[in-house]
C-alpha positions as CSV (number, residue, x, y, z in Angstrom):
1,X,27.7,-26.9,1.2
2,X,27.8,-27.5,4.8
3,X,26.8,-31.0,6.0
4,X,23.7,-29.6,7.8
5,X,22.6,-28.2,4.6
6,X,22.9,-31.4,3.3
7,X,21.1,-33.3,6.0
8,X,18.6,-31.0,6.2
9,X,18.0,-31.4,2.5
10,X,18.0,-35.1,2.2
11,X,15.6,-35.5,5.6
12,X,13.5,-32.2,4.9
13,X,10.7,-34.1,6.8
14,X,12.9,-34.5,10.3
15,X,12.8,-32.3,13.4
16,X,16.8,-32.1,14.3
17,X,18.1,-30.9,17.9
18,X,20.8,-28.6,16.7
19,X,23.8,-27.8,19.2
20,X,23.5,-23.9,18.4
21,X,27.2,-22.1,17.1
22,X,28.0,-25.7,15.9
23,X,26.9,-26.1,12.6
24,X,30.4,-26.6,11.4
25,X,31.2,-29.5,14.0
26,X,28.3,-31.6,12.1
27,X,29.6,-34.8,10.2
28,X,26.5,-36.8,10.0
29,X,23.5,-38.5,10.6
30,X,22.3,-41.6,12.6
31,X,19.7,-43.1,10.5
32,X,18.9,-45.3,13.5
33,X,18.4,-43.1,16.0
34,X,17.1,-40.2,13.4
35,X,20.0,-38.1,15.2
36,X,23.1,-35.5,13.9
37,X,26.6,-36.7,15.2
38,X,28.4,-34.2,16.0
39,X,32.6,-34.0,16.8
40,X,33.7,-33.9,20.0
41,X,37.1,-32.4,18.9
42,X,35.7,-30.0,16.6
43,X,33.2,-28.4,19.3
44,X,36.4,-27.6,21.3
45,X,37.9,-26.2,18.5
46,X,35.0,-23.7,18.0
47,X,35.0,-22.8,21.5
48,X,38.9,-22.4,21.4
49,X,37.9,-20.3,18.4
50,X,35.6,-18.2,20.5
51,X,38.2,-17.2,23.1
52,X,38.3,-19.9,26.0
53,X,41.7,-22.0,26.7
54,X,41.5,-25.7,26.0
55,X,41.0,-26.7,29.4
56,X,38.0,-24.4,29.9
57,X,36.3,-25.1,26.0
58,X,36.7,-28.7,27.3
59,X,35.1,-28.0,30.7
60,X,32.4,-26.1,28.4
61,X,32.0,-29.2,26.5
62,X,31.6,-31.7,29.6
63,X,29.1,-29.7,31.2
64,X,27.0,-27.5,28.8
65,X,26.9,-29.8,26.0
66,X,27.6,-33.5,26.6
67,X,26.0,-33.5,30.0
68,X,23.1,-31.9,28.7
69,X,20.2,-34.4,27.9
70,X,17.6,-32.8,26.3
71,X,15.0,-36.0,25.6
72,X,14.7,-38.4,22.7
73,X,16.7,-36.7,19.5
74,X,19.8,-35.8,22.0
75,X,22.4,-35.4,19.0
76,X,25.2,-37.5,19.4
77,X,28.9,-36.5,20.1
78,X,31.8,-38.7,18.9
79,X,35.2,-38.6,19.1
80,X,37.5,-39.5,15.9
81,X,40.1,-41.7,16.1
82,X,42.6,-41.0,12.9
């Protein structure tokens, strides 16, 4: 089960921003915030997936998506550290 099916069904009454063609880049949820977390690093590997080079899927990324504010339930976008 993908971790937005798992979101979705544990907070059935929540109305989620969702980064669409990133489903698979979701690994949580900020209970604060009521907000999904996406990876940073994961995104760019979708987009790499999709056909762009690196440096494009991360000039994608910088633009499209994390300088995209889109009002109170933005998603948030993290990077891991591992």
């Amino acid at each position: 089960m993908k971790v937005i099916d798992q979101i979705l069904e544990t907070y059935p009454e929540e109305d989620f921003f969702i980064a669409d063609g990133f489903d698979d880049a979701i690994i949580g949820f900020d209970e604060v915030e009521r907000r999904l977390v996406y990876d940073i690093d994961e995104i760019i590997n979708i987009l790499i997936l999709e056909g762009m080079t690196y440096e494009d899927a991360l000039e994608h990324y910088d633009y499209n998506i994390a300088g995209s504010y889109i009002g109170e339930g933005t998603p948030i976008y993290i990077r891991i550290f591992k």
